[in-house]
C-alpha positions in Angstrom: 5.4 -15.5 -27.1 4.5 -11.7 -26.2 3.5 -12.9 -22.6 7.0 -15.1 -22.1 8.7 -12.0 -23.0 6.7 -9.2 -20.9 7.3 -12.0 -17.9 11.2 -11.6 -18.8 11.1 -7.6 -19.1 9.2 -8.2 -16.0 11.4 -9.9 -14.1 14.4 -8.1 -15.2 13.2 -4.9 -13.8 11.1 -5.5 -11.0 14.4 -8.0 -9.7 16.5 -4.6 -10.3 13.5 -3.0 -7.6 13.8 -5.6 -5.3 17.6 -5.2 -5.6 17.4 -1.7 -4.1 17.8 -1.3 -0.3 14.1 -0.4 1.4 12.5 -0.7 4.3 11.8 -4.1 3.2 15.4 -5.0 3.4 15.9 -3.5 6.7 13.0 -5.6 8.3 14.6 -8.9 6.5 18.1 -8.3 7.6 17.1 -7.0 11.5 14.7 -10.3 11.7 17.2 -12.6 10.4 20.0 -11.2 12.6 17.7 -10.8 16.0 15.4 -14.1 15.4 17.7 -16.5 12.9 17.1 -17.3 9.1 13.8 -19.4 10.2 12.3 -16.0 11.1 14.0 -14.5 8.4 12.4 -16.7 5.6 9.0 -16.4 7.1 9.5 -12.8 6.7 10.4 -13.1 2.9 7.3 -15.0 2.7 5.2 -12.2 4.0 7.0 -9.8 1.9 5.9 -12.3 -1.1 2.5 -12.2 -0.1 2.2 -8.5 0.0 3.8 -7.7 -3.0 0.4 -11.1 -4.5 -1.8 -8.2 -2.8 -0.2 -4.9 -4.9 -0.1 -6.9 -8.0 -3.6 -8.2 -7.7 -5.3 -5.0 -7.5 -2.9 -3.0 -9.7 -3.6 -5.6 -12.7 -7.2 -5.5 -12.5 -7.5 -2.0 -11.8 -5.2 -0.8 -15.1 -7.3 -3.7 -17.2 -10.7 -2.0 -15.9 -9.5 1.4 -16.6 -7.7 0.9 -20.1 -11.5 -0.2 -21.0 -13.0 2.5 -19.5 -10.9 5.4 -20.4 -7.6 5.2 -22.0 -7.1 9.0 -21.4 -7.4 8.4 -18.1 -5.0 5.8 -17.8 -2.7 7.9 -20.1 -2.5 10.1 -17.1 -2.0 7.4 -14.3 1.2 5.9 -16.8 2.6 10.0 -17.1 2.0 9.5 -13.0 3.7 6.9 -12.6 6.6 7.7 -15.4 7.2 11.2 -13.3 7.4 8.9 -9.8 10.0 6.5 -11.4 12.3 8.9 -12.6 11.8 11.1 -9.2 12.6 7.1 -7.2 15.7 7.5 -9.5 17.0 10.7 -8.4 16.3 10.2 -5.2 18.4 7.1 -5.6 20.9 8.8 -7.1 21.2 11.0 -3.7 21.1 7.9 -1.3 24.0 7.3 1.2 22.6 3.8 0.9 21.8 1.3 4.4 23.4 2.6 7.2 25.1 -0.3 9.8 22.8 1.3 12.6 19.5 0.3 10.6 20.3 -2.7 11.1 22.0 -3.2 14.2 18.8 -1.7 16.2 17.2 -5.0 16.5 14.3 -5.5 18.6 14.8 -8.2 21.4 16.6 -11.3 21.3 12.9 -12.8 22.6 12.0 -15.7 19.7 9.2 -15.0 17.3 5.9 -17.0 15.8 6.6 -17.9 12.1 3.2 -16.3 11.7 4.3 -12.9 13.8 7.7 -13.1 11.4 5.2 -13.6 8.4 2.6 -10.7 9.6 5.6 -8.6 10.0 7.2 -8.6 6.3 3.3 -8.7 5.0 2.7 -5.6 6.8 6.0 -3.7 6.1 5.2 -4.5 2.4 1.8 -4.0 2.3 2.0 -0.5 4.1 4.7 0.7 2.1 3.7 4.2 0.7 5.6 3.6 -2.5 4.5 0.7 -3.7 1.2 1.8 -5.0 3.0 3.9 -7.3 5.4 2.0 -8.2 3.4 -0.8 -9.3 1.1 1.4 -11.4 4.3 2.8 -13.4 5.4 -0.6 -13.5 2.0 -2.7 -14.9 1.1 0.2 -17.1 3.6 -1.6 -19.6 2.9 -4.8 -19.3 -1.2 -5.1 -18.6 -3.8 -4.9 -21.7 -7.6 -5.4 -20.9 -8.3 -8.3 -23.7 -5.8 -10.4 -21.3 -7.2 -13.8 -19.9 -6.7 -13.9 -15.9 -3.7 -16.9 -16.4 -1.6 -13.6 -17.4 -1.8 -11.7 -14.4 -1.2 -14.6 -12.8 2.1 -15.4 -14.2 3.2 -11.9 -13.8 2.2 -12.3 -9.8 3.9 -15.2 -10.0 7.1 -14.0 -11.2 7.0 -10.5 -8.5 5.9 -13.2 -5.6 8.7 -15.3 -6.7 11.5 -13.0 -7.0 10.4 -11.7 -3.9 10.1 -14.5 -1.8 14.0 -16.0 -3.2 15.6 -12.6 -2.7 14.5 -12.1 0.6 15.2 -15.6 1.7 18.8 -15.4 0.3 19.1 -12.6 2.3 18.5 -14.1 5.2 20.9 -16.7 4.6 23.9 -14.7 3.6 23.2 -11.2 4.6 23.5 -12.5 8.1 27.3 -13.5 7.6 28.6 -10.4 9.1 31.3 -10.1 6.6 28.8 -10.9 3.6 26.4 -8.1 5.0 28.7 -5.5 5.9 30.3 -5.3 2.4 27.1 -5.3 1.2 26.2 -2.5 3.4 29.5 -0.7 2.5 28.3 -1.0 -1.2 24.7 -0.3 -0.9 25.0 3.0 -1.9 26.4 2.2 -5.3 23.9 -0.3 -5.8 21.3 2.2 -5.0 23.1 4.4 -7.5 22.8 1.8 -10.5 18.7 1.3 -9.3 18.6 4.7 -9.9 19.6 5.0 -13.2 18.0 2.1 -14.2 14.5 3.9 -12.8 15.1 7.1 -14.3 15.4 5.2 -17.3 12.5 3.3 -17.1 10.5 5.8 -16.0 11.6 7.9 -20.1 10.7 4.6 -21.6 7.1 4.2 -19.9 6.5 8.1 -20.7 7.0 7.0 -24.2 5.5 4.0 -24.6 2.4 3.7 -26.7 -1.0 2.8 -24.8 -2.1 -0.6 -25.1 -5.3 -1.2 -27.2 
């Protein structure tokens, strides 16, 4: 019952990160409106898979080091706790997606579902933040005495998310009128991440260490 429920918490706040406009959403958007929603769901896909790799070695590593050293990993959760609530101010301050991010698409030329795939895998994979954001995030969710099925349900849930977000993205974000009110209101949405991280990020500060 304690695993269904992290999954939920889980899902409820890593679908509020995926929510907030990123480079990730830029790359979706600009491939779906350049190469058509084929490329664009190939992309999501990548995106998926990148996010299989963060996960993967953020569980494992938080599980080894909560054996190890639980002072240690009381530092790497204050880490990440400071990082969240600093992601939340900065979201706070964003002016949100700009129309020209997404207008500067590369050329019309049609893409390999791999090369659409490479792309969002890369652009996710490479993404400075992620690291951080993952730590802060599985700090509250992974214990060491958990069998491998659990991490795999909580990479499940982040790959899924992922991979359906992005790939309704490409289907309606590509309506101009859809997409430019959603550009028009990104800021606000990027205001309501915000709080929603800086929140998090107080709640992960204080949260107890696993045992």
């Amino acid at each position: 019952m304690d695993i269904l429920i992290n999954a939920l918490i889980l899902a409820g706040v890593f679908g509020v990160a995926v929510l907030s406009p990123g480079p990730d959403l830029v790359v979706a958007i600009r491939n779906s409106i350049a190469y058509g929603r084929l490329t664009g769901f190939w992309t999501a896909l990548g995106f998926g898979f990148g996010v299989l790799v963060h996960v993967t070695y953020t569980s494992f590593g938080l599980a080894a080091l909560i054996s190890q050293s639980i002072f240690i990993f009381t530092i790497i959760k204050m880490i990440g706790a400071v990082y969240l609530i600093y992601m939340g101010i900065k979201a706070l301050r964003s002016n949100g997606i700009k129309e020209i991010d997404v207008e500067e698409a590369p050329s019309k030329k049609p893409i390999s579902a791999f090369k659409a795939w490479s792309q969002g895998f890369i652009t996710n994979i490479f993404n400075p933040k992620a690291t951080l954001f993952f730590l802060a995030l599985f700090s509250q969710f992974i214990n060491h005495s958990d069998p491998l099925w659990v991490y795999a349900v909580y990479g499940g849930v982040c790959f899924g998310l992922v991979v359906v977000w992005f790939s309704l993205v490409s289907v309606f974000l590509t309506i101009p009128r859809i997409r430019n009110k959603f550009l028009s209101i990104s800021k606000w949405v990027d205001r309501v991440c915000g709080t929603l991280f800086i929140a998090l990020g107080i709640k992960l500060a204080l949260t107890k260490n696993p045992n």
